[in-house]
OpenMM code with the backbone's topology and positions (N, CA, C; nanometers):
from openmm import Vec3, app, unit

residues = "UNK UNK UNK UNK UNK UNK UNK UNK UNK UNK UNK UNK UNK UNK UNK UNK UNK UNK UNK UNK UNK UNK UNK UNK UNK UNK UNK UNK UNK UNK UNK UNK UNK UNK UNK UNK UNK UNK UNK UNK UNK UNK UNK UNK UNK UNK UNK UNK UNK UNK UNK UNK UNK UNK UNK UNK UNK UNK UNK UNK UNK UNK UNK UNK UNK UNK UNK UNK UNK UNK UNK UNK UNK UNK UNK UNK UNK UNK UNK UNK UNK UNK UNK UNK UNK UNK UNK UNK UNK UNK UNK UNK UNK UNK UNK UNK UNK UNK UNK UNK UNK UNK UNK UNK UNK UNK UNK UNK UNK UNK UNK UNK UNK UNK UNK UNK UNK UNK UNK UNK UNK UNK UNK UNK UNK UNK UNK UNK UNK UNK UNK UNK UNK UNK UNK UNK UNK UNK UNK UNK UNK UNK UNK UNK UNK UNK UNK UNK UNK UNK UNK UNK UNK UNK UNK UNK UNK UNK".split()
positions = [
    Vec3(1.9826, 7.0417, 2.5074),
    Vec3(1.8538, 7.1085, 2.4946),
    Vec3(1.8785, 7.2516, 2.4492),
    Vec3(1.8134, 7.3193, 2.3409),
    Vec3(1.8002, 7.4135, 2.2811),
    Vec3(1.7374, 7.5091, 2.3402),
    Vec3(1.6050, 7.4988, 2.3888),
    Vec3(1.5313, 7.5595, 2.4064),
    Vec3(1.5449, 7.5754, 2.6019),
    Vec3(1.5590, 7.7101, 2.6034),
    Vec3(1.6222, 7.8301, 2.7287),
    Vec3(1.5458, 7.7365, 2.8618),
    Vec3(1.6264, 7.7309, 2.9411),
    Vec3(1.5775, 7.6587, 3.0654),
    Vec3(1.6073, 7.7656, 3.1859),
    Vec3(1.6421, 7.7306, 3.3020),
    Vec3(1.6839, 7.8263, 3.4146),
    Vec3(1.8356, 7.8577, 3.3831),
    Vec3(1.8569, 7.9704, 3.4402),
    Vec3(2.0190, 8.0453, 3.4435),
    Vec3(2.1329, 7.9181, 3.4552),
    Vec3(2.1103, 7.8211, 3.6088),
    Vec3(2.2137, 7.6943, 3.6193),
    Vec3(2.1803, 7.6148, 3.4911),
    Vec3(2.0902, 7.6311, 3.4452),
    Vec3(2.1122, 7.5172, 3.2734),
    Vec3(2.1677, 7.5386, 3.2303),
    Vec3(2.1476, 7.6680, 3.1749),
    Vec3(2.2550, 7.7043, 3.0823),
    Vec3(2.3895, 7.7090, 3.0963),
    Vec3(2.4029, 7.7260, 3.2252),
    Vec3(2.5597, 7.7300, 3.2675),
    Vec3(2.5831, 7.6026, 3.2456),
    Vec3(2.5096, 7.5152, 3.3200),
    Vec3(2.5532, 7.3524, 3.2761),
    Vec3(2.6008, 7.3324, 3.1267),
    Vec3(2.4906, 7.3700, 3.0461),
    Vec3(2.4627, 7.3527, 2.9406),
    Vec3(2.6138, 7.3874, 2.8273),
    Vec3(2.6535, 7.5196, 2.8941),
    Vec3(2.7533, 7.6033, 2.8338),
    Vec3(2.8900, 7.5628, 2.8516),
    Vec3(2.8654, 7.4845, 2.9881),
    Vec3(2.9955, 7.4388, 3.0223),
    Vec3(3.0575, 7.3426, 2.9757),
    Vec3(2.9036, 7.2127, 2.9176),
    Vec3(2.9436, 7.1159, 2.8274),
    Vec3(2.9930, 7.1076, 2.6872),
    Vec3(2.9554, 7.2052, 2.6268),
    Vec3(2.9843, 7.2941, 2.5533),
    Vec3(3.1211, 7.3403, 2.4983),
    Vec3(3.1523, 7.4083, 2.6034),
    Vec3(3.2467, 7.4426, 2.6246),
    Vec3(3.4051, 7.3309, 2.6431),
    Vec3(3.3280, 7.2532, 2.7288),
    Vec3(3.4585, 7.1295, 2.7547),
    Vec3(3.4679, 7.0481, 2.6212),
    Vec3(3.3611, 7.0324, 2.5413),
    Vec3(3.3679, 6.9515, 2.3982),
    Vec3(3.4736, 7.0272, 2.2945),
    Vec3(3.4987, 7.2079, 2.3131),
    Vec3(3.5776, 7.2227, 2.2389),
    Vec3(3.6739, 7.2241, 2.2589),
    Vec3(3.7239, 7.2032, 2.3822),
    Vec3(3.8405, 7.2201, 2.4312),
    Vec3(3.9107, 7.0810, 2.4533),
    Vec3(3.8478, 6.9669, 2.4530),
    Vec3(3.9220, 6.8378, 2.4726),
    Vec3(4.0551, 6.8513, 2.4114),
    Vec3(4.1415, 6.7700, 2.4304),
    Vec3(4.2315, 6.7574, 2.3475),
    Vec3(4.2440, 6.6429, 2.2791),
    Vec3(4.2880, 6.6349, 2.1269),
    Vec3(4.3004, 6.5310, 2.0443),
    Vec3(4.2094, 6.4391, 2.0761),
    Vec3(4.3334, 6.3520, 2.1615),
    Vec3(4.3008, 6.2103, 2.1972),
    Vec3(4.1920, 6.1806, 2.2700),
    Vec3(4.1386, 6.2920, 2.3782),
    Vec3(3.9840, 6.2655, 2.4014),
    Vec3(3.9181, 6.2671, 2.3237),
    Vec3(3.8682, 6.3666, 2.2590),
    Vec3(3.7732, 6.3751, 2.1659),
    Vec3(3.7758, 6.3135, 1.9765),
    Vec3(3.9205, 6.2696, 1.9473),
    Vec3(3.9327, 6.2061, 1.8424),
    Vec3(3.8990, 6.2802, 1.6847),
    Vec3(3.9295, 6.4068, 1.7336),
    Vec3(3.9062, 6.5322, 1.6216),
    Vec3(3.9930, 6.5556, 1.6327),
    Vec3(4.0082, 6.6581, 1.5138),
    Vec3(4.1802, 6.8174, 1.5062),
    Vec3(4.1044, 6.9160, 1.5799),
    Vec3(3.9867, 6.9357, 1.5900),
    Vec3(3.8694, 7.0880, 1.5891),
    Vec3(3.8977, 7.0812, 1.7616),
    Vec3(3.9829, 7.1871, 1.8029),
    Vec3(3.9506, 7.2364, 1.9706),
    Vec3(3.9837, 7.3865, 1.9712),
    Vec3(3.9897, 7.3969, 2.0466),
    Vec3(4.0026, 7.6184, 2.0948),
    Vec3(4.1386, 7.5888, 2.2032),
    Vec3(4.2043, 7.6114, 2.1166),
    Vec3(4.3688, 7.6354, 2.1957),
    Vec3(4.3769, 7.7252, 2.3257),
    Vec3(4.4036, 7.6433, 2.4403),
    Vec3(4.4288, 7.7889, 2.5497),
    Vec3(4.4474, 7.9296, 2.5494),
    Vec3(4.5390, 7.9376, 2.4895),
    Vec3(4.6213, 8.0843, 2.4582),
    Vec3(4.4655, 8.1313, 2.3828),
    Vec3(4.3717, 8.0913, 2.2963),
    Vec3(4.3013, 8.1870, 2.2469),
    Vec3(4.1622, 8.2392, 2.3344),
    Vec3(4.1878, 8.1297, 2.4430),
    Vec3(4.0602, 8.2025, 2.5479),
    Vec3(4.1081, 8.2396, 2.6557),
    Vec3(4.2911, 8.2388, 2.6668),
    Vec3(4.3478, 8.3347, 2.7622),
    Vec3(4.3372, 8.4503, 2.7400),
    Vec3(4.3329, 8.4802, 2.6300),
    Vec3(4.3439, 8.6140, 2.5836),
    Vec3(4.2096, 8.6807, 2.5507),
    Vec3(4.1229, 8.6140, 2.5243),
    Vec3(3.9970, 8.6589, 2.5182),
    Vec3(3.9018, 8.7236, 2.6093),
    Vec3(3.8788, 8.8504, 2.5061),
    Vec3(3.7963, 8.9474, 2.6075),
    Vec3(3.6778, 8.9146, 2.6744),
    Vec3(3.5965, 8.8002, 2.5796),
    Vec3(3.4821, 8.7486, 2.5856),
    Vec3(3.4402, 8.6555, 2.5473),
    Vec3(3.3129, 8.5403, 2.6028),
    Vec3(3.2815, 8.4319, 2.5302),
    Vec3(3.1594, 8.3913, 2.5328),
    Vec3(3.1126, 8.4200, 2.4117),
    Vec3(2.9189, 8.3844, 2.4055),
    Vec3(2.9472, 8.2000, 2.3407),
    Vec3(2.8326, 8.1793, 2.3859),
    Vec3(2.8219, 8.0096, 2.3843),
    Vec3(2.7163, 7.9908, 2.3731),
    Vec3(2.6511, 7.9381, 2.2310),
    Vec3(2.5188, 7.9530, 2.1993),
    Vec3(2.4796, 7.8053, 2.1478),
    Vec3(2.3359, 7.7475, 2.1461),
    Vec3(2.3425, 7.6419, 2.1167),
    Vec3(2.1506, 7.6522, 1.9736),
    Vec3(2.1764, 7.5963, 1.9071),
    Vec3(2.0948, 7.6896, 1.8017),
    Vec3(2.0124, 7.5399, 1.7318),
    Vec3(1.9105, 7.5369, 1.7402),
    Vec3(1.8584, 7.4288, 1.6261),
    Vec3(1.7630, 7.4627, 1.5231),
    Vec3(1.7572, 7.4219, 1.4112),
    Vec3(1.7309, 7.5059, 1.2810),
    Vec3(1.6226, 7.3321, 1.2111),
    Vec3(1.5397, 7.3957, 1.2072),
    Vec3(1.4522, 7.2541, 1.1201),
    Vec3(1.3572, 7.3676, 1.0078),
    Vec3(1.3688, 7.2433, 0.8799),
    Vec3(1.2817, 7.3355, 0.7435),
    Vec3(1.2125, 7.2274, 0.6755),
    Vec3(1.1251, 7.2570, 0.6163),
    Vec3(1.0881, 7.1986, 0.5011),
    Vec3(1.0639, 7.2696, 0.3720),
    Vec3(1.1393, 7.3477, 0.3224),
    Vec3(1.0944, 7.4310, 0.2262),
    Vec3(1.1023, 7.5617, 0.3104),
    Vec3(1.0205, 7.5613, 0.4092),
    Vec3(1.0288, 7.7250, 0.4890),
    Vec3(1.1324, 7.6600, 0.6032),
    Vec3(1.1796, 7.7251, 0.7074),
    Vec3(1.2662, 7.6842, 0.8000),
    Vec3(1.2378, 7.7787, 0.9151),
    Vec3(1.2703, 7.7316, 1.0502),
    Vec3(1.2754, 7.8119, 1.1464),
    Vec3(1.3941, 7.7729, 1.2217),
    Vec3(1.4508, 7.8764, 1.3066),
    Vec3(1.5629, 7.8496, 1.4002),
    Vec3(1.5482, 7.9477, 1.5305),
    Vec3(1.5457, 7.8606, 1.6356),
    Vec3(1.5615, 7.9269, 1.7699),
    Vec3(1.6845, 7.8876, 1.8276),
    Vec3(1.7498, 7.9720, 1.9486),
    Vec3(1.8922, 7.9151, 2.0157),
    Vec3(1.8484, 7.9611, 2.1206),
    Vec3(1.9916, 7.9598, 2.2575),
    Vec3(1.9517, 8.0112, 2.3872),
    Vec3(2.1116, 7.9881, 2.4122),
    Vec3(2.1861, 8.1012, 2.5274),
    Vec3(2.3071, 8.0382, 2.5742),
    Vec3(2.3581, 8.1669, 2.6537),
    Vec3(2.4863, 8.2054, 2.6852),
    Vec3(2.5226, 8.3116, 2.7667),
    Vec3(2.6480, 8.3472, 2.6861),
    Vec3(2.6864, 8.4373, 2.7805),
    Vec3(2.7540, 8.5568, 2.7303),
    Vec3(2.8536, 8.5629, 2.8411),
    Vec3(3.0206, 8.5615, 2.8546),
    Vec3(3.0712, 8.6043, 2.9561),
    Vec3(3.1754, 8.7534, 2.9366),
    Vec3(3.1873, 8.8517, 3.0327),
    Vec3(3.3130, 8.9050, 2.9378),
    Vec3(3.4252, 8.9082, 3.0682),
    Vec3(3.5753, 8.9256, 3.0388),
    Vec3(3.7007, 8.9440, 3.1019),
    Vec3(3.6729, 9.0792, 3.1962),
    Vec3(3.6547, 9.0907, 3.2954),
    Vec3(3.6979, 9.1907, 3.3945),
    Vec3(3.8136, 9.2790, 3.3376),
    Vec3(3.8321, 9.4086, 3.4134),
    Vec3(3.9412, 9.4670, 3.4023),
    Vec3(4.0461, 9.3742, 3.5095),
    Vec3(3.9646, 9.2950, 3.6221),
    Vec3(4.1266, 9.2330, 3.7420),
    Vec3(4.1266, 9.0746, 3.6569),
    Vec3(4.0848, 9.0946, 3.5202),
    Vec3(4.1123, 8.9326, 3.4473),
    Vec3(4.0736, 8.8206, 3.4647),
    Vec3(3.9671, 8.8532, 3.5572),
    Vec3(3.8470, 8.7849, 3.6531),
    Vec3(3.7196, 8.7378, 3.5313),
    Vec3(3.6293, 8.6695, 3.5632),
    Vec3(3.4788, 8.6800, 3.4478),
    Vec3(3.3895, 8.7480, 3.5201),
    Vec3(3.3730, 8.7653, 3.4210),
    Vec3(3.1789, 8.8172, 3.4635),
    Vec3(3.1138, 8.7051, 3.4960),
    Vec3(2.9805, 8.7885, 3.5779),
    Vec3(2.8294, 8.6725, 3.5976),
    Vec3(2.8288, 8.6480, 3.3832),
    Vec3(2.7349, 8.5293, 3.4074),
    Vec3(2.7088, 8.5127, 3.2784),
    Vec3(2.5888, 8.5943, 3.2580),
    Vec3(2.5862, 8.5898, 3.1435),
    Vec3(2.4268, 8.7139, 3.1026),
    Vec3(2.3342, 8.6372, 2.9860),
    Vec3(2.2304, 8.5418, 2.9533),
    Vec3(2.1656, 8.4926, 2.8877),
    Vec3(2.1109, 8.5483, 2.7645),
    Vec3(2.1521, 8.4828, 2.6314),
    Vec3(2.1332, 8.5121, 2.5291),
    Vec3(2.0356, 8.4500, 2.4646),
    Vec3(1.9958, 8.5007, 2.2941),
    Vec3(1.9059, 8.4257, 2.2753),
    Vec3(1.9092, 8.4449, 2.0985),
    Vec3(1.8371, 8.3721, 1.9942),
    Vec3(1.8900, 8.3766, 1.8597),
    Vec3(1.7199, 8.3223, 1.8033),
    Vec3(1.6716, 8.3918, 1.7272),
    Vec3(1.5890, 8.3228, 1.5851),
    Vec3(1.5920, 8.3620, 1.5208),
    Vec3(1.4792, 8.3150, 1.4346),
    Vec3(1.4732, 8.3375, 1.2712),
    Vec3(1.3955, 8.2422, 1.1732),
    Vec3(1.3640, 8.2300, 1.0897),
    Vec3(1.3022, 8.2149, 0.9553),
    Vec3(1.3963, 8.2559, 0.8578),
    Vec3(1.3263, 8.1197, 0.7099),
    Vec3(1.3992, 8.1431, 0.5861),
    Vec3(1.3149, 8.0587, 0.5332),
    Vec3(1.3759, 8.0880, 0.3951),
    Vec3(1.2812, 7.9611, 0.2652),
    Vec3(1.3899, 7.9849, 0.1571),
    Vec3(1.3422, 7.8497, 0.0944),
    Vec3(1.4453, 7.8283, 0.0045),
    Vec3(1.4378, 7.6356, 0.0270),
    Vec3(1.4990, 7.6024, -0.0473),
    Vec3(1.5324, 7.4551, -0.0842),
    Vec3(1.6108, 7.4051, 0.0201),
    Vec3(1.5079, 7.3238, 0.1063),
    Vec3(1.5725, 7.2748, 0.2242),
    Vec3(1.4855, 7.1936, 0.3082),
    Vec3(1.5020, 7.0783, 0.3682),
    Vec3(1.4457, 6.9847, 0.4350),
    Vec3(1.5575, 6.8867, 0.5515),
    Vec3(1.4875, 6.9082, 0.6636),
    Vec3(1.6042, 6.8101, 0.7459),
    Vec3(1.5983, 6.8860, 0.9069),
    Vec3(1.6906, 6.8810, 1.0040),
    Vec3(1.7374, 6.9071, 1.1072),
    Vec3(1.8446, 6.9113, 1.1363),
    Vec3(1.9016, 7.0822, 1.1781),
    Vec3(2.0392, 7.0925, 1.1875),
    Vec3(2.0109, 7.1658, 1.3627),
    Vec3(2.1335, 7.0857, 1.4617),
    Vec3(2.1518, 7.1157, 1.5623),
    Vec3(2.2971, 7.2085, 1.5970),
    Vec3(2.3420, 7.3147, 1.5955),
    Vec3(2.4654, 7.2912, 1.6484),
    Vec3(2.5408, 7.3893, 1.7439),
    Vec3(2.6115, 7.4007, 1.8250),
    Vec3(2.6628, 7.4385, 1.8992),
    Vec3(2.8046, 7.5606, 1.8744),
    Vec3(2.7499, 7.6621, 1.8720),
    Vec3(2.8576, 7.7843, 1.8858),
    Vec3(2.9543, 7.8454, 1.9800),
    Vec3(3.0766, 7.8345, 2.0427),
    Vec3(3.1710, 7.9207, 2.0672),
    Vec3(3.2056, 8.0622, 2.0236),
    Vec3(3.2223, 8.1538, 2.0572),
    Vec3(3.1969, 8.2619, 1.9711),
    Vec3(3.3126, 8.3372, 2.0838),
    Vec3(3.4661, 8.3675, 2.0376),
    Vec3(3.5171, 8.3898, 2.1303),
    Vec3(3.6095, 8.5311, 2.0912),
    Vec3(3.5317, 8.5958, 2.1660),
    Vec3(3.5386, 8.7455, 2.1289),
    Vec3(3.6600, 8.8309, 2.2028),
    Vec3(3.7189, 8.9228, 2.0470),
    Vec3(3.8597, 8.9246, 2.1270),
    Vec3(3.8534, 9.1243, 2.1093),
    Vec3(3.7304, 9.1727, 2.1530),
    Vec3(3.7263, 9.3249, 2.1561),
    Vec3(3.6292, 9.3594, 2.2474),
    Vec3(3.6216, 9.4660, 2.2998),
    Vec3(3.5503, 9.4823, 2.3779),
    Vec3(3.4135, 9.5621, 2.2963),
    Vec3(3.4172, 9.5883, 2.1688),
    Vec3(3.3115, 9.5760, 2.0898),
    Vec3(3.2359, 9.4262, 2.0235),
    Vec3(3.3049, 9.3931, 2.0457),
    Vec3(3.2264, 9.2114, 2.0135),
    Vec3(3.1529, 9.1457, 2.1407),
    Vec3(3.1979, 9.1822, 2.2633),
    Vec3(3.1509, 9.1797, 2.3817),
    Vec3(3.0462, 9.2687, 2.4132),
    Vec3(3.0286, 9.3940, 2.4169),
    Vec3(2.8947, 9.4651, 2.3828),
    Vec3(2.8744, 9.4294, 2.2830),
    Vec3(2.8915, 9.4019, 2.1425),
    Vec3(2.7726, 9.3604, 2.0438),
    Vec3(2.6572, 9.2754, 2.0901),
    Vec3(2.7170, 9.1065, 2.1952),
    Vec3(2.6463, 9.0598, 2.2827),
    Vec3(2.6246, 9.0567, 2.4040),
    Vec3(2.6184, 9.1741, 2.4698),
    Vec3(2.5637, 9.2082, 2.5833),
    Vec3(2.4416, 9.3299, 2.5722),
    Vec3(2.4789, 9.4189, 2.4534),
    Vec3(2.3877, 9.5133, 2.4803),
    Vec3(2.2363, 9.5201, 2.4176),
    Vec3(2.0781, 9.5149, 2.4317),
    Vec3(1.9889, 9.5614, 2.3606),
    Vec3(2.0176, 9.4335, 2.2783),
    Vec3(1.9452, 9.4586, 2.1602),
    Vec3(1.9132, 9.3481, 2.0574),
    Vec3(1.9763, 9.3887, 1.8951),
    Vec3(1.9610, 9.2997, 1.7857),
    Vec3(1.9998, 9.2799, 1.7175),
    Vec3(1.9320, 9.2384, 1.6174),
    Vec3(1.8925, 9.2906, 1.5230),
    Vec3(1.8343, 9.2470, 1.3862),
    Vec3(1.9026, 9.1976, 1.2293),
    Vec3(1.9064, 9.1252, 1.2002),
    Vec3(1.9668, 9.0893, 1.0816),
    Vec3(1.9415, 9.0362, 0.9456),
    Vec3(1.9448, 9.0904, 0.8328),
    Vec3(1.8428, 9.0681, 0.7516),
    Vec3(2.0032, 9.0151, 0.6587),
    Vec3(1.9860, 8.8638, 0.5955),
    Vec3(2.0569, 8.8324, 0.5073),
    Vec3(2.0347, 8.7118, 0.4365),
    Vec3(2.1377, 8.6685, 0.3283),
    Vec3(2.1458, 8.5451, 0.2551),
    Vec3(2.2253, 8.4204, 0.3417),
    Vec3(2.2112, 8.3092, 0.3263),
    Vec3(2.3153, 8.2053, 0.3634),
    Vec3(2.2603, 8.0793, 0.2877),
    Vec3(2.4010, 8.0345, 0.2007),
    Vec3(2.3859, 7.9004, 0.1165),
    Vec3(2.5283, 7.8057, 0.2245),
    Vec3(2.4105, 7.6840, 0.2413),
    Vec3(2.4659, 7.5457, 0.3185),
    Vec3(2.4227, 7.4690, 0.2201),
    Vec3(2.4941, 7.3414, 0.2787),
    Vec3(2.4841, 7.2332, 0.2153),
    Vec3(2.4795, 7.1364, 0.3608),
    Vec3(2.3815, 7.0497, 0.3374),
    Vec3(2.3870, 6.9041, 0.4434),
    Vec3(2.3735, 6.7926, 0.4075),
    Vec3(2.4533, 6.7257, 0.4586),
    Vec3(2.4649, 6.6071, 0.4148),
    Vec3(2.2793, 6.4902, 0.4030),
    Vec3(2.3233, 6.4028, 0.3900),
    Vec3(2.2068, 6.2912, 0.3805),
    Vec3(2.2016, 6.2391, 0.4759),
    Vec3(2.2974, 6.2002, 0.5258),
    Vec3(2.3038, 6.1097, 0.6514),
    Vec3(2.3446, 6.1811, 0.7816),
    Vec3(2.3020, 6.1134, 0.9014),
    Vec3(2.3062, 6.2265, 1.0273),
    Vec3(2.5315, 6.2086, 1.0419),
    Vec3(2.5406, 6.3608, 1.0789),
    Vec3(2.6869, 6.3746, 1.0489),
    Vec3(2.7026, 6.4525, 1.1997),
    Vec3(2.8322, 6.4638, 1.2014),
    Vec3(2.9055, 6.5328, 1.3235),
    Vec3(3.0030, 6.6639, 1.2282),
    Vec3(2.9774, 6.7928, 1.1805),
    Vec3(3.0554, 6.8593, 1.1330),
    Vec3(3.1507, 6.9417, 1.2585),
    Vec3(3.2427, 6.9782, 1.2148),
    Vec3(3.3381, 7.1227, 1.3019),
    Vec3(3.3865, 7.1967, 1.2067),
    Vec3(3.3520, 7.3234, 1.2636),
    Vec3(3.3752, 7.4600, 1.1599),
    Vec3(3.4682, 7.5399, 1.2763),
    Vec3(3.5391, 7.6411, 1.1873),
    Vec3(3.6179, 7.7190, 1.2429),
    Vec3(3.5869, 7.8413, 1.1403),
    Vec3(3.5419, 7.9681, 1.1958),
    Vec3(3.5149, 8.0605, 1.1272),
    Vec3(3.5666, 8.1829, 1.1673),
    Vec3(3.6748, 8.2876, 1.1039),
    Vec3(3.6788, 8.3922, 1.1489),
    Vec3(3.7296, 8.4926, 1.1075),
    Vec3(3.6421, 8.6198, 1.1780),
    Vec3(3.5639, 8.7267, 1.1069),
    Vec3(3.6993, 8.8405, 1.2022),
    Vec3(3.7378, 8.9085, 1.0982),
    Vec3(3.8733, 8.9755, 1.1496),
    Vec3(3.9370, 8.9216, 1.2566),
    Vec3(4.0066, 8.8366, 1.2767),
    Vec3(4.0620, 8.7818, 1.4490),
    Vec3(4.0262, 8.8773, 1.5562),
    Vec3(4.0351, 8.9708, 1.5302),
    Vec3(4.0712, 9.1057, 1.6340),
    Vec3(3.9249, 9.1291, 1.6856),
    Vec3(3.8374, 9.0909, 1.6204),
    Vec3(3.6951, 9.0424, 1.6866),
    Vec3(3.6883, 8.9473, 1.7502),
    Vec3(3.6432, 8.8475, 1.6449),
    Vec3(3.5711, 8.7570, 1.6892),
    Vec3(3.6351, 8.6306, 1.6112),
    Vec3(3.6549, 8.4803, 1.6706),
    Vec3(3.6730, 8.3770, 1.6007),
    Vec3(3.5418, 8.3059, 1.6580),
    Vec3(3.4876, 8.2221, 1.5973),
    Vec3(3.3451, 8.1261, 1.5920),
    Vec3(3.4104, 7.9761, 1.5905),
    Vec3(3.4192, 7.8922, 1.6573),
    Vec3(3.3884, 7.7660, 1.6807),
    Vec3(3.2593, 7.7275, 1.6326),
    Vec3(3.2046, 7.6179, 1.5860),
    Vec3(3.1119, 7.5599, 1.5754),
    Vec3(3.1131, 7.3710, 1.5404),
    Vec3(2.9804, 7.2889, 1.5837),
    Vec3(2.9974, 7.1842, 1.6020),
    Vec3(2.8868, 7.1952, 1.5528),
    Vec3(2.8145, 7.0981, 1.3967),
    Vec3(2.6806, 7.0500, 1.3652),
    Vec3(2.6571, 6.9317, 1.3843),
    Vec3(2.5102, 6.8944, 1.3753),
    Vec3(2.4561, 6.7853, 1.3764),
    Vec3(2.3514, 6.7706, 1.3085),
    Vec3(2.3955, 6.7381, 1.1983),
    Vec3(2.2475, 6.7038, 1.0839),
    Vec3(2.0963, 6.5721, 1.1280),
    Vec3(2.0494, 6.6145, 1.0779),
    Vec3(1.9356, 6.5188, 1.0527),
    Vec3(1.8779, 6.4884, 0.9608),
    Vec3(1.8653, 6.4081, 0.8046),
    Vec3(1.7881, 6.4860, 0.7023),
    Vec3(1.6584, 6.3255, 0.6776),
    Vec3(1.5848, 6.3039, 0.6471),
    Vec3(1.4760, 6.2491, 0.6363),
    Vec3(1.5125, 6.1452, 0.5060),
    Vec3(1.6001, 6.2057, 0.4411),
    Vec3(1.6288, 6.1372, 0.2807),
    Vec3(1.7464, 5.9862, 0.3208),
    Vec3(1.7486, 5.9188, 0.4039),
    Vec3(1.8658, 5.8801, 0.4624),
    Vec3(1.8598, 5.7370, 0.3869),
] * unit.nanometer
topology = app.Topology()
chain = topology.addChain("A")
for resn in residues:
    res = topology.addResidue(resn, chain)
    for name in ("N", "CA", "C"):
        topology.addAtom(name, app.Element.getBySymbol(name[0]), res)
């Protein structure tokens, strides 16, 4: 579920989440997981879960939390996040998918903890026809931030 429930949801929510990227191999029957060592070391970890539907115009809402590393290497309480938006452009279907976002500064950790965030930009995707299971690995200087992600298409043209 996408759409923000009570604080224990999300934790539920985050945790499942969370254990999907981390399986190893043979559970999960992918290459795509988050290696120990990179969330040992990690300062922080937002876990967002985002669904995006368009027909020509598009909208996207998410909901998920935020943890960061203590100075005694301990976590934080989690802190509840949240994501939308609008677009247009050539596009029809339902995309679901699930973000890791595992932040390795203590500026990537306040980026999502503090106040809000506005963002005005371009983004060209492509989705398939048929409902798919994608895994992405994205990342934006290491020394920030690396992005996990897991899609789930939907498109009507099937």
């Amino acid at each position: 579920m996408v759409i923000p429930e009570s604080m224990v949801a999300e934790v539920r929510k985050a945790t499942e989440i969370l254990r999907a990227f981390t399986m190893t191999k043979a559970e999960s029957g992918i290459d795509m997981m988050i290696p120990p060592d990179i969330i040992s070391s990690a300062k922080g970890i937002a876990i967002l879960s985002v669904i995006k539907a368009g027909f020509l115009f598009s909208a996207r809402a998410g909901a998920g939390l935020v943890v960061a590393r203590l100075n005694d290497g301990t976590w934080s309480s989690p802190s509840a996040i949240g994501t939308g938006g609008m677009g247009a452009g050539l596009q029809i279907g339902v995309e679901q998918a699930d973000h890791v976002f595992i932040l390795n500064s203590d500026q990537a950790v306040n980026a999502f903890m503090v106040g809000s965030n506005v963002t005005l930009g371009t983004n060209l995707s492509v989705v398939s026809t048929a409902p798919a299971d994608v895994f992405e690995r994205t990342t934006l200087a290491a020394s920030v931030f690396v992005l996990y992600s897991r899609f789930r298409t939907h498109s009507p043209m099937q």
